[in-house]
MDTraj code that builds the backbone (N, CA, C; nanometers):
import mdtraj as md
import numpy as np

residues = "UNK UNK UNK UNK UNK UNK UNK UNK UNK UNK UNK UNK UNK UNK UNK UNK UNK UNK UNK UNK UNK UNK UNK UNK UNK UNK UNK UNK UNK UNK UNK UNK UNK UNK UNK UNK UNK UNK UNK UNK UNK UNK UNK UNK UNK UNK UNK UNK UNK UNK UNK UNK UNK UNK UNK UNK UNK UNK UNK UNK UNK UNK UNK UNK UNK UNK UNK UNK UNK UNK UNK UNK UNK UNK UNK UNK UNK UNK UNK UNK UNK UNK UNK UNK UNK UNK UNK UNK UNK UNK UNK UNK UNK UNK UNK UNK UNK UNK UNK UNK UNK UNK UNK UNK UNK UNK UNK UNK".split()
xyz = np.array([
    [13.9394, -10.3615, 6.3975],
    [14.0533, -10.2792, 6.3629],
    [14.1485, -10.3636, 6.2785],
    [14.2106, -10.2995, 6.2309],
    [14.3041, -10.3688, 6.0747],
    [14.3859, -10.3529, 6.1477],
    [14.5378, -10.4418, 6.0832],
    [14.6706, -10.4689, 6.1145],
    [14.7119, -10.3662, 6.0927],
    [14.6898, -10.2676, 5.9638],
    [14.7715, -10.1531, 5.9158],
    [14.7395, -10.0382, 6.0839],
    [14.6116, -10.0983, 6.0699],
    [14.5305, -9.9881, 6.1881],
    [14.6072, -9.9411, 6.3060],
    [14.6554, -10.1069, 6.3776],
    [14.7519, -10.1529, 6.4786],
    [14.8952, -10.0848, 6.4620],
    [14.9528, -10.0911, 6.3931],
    [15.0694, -10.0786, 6.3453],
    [15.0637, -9.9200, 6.3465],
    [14.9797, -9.8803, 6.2682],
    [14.9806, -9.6891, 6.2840],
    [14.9591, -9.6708, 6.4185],
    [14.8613, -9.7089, 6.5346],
    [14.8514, -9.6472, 6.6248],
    [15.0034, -9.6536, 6.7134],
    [15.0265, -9.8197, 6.7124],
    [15.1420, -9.8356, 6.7765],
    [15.3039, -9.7599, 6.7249],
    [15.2490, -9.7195, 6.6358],
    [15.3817, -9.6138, 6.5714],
    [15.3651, -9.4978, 6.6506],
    [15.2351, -9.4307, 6.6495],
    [15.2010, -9.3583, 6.6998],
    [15.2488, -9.3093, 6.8994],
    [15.1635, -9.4729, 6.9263],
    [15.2301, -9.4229, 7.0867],
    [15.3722, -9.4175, 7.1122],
    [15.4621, -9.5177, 7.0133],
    [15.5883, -9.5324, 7.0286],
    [15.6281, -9.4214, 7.0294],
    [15.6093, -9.3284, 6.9127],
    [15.6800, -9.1897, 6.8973],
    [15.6128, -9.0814, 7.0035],
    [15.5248, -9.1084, 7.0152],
    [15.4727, -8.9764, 7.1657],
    [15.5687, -9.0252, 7.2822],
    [15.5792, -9.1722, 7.2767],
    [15.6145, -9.2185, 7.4163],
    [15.7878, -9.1867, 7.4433],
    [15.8286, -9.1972, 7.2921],
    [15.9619, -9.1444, 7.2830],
    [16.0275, -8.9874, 7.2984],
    [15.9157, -8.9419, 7.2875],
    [15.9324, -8.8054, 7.2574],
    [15.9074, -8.7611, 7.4066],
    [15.8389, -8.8283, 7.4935],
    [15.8175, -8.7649, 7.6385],
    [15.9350, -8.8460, 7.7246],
    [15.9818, -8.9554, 7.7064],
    [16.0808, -9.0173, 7.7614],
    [16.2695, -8.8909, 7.7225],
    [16.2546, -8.8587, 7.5986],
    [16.3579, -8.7825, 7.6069],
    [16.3261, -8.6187, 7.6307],
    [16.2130, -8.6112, 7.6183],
    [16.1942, -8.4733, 7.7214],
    [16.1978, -8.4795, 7.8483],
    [16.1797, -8.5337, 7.9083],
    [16.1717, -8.5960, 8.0877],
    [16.3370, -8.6291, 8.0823],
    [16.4119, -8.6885, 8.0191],
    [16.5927, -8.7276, 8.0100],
    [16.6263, -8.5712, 8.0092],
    [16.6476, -8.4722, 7.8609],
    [16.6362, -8.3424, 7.8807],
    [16.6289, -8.2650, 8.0127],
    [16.5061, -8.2654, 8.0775],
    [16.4950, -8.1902, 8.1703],
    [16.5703, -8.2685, 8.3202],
    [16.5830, -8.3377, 8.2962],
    [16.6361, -8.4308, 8.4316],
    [16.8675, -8.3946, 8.3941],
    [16.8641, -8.3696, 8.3131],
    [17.0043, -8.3512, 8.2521],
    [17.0244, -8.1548, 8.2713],
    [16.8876, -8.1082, 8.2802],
    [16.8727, -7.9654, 8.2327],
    [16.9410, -7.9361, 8.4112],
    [16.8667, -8.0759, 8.4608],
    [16.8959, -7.9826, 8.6035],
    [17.0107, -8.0174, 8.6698],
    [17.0082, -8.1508, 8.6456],
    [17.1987, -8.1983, 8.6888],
    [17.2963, -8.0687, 8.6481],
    [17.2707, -7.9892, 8.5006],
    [17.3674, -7.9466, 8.4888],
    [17.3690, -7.7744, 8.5591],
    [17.2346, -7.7443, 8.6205],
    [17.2156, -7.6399, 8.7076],
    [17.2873, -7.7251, 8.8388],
    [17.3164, -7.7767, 8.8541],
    [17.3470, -7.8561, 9.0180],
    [17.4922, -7.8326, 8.9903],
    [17.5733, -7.8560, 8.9050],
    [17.6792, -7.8629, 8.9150],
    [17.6797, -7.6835, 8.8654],
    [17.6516, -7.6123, 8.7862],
    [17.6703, -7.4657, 8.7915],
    [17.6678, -7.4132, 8.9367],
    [17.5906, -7.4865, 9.0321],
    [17.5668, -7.4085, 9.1712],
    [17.6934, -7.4180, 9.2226],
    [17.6866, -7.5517, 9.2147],
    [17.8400, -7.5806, 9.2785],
    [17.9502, -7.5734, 9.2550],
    [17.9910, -7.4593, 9.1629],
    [18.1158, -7.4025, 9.0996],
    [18.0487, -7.2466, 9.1642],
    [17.9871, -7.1713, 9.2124],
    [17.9654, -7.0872, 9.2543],
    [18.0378, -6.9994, 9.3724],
    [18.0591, -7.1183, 9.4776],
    [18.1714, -7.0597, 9.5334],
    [18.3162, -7.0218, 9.5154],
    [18.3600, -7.0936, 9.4247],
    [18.5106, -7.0785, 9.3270],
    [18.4822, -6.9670, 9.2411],
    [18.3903, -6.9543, 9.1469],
    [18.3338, -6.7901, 9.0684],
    [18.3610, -6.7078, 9.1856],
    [18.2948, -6.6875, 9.3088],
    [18.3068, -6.6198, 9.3716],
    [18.4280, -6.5925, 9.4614],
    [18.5218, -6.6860, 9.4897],
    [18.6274, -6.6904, 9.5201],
    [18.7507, -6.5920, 9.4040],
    [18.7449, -6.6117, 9.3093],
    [18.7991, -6.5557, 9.2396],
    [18.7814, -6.4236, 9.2114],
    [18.6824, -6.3954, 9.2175],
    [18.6503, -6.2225, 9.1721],
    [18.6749, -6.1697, 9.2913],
    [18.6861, -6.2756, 9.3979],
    [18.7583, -6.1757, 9.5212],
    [18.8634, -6.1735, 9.5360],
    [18.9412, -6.2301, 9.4365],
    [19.0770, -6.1917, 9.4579],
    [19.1004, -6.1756, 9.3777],
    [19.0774, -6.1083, 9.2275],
    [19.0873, -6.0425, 9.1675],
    [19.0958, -5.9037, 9.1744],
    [19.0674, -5.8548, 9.2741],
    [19.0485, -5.7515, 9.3615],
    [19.1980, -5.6698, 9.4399],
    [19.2809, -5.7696, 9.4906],
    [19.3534, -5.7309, 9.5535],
    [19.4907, -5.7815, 9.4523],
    [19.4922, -5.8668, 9.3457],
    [19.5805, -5.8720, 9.2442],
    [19.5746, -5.7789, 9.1550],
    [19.4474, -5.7270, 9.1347],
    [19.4819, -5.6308, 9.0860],
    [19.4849, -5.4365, 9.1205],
    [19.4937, -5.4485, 9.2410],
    [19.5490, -5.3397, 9.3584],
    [19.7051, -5.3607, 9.3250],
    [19.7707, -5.4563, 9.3628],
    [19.8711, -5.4791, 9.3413],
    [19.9745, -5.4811, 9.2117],
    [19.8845, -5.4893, 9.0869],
    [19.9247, -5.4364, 8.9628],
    [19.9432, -5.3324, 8.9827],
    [19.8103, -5.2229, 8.9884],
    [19.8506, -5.0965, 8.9358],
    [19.9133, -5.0860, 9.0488],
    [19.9703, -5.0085, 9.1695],
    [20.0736, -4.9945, 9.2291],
    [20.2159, -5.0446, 9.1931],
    [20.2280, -5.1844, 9.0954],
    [20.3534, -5.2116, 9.0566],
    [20.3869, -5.1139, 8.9696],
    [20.2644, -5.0742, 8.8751],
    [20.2266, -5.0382, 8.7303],
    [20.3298, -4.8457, 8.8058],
    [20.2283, -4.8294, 8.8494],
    [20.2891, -4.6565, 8.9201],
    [20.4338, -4.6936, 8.9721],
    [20.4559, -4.7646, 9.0233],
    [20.6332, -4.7856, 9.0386],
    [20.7035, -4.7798, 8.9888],
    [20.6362, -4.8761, 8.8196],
    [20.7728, -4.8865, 8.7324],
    [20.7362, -4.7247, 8.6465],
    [20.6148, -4.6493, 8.6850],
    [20.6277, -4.5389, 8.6152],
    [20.7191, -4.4517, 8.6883],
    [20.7371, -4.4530, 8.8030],
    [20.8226, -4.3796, 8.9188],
    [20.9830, -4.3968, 8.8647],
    [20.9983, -4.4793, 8.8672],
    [21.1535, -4.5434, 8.8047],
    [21.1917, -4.5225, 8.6421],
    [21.0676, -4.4227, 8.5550],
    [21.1259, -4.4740, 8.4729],
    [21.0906, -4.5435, 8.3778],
    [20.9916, -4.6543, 8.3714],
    [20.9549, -4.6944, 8.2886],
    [20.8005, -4.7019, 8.2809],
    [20.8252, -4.5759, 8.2005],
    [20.6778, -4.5769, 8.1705],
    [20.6011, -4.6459, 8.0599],
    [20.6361, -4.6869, 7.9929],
    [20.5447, -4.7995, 7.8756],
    [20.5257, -4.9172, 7.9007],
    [20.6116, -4.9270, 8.0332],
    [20.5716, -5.0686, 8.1405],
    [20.5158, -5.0877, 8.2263],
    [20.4619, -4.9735, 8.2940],
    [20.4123, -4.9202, 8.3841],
    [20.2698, -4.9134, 8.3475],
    [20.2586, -4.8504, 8.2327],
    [20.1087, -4.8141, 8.1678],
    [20.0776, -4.9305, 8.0571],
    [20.1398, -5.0369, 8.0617],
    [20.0775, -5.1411, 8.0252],
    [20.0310, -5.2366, 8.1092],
    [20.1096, -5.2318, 8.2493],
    [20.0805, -5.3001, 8.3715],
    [19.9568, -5.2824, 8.4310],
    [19.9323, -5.1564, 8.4588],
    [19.7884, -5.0390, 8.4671],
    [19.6790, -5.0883, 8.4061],
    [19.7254, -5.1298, 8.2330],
    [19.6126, -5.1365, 8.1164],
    [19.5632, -5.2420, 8.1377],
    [19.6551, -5.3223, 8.1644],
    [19.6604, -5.4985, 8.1580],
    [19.5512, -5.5656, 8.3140],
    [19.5921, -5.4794, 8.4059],
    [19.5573, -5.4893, 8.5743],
    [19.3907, -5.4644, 8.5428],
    [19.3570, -5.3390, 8.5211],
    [19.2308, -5.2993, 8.4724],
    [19.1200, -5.3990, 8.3706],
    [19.2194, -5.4287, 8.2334],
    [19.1361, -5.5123, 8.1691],
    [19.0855, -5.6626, 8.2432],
    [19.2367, -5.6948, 8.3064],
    [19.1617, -5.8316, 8.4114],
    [19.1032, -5.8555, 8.5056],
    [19.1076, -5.7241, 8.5901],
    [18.9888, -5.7183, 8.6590],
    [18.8123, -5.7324, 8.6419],
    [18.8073, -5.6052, 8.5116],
    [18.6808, -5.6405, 8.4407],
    [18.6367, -5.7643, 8.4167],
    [18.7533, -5.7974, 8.3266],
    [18.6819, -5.9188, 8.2335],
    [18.6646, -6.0004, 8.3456],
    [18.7515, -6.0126, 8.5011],
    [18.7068, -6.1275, 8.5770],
    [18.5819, -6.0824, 8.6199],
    [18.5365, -5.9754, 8.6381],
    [18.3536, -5.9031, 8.7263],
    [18.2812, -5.9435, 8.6029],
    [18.3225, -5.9249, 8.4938],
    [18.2089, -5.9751, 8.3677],
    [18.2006, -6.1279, 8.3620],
    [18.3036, -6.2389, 8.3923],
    [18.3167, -6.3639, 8.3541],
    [18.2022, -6.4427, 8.3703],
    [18.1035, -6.4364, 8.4693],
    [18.0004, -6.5472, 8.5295],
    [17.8732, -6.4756, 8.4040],
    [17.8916, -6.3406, 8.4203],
    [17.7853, -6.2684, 8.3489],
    [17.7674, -6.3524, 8.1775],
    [17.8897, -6.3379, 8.1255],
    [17.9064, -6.4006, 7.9898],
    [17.8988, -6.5220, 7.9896],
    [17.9386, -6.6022, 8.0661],
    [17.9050, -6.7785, 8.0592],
    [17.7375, -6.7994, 8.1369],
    [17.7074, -6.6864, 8.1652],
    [17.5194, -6.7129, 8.2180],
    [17.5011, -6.6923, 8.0330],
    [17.5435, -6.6099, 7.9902],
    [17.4758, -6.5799, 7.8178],
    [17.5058, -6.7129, 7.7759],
    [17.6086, -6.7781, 7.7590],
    [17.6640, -6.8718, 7.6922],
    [17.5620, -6.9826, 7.6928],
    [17.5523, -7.0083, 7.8094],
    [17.4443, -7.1305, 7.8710],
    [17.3149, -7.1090, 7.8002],
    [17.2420, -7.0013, 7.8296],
    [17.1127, -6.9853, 7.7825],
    [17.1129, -6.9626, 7.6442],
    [17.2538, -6.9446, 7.5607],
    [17.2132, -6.9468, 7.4581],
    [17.2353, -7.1078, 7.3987],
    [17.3379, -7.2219, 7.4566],
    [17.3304, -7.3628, 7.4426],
    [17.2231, -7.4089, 7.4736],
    [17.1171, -7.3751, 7.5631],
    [17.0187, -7.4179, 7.6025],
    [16.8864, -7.3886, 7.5196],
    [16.9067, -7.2880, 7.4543],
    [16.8152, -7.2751, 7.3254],
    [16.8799, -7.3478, 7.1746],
    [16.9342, -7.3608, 7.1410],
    [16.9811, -7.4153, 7.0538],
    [16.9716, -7.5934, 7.0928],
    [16.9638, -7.6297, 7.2176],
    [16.9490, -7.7623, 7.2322],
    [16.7799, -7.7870, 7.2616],
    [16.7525, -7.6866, 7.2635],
    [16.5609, -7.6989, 7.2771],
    [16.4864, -7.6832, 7.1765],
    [16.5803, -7.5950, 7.0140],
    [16.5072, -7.6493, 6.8851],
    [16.5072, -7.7516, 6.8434],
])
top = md.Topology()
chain = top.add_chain()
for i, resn in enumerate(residues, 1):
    res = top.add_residue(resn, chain, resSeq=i)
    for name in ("N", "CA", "C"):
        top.add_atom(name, md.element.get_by_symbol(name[0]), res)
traj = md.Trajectory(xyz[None], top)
């Protein structure tokens, strides 16, 4: 076998060997960062449960200040109570998209 011979193969394993050393880093990082998603799970869930009763407590402010009178404060209180509720029941849903879509973009 020739020197050039040597030199190509050993280029060769270097770059396979590199290429499985940072796929094995990758996936060992893929899962640390599922470990720590788990463990923000109870706080996600903490929150959308009380999102719940803050915003019970809006709209009832919201119907008060319509009771009294002010109604364009009232029905923004309502609008406002409603939209943050959602967006908090949607929040985990959209950062699951977020992830899987960082996670493809870091796997091309």
């Amino acid at each position: 076998m020739t020197t050039r011979q040597k030199r190509q193969i050993s280029a060769l394993l270097a770059g396979t060997t590199a290429a499985y050393v940072l796929r094995l880093e990758h996936a060992e990082a893929a899962g640390i960062a599922d470990k720590i998603i788990g463990a923000f799970d109870p706080i996600i869930q903490l929150a959308q449960g009380v999102s719940y009763p803050v915003a019970f407590l809006m709209i009832c402010g919201g119907f008060l200040l319509i009771m009294v009178g002010q109604r364009s404060k009232g029905l923004a209180m309502l609008k406002w109570a409603a939209v943050g509720y959602v967006g908090m029941q949607f929040a985990p849903a959209i950062m699951q998209i977020l992830v899987s879509v960082g996670k493809a973009m870091v796997a091309k």
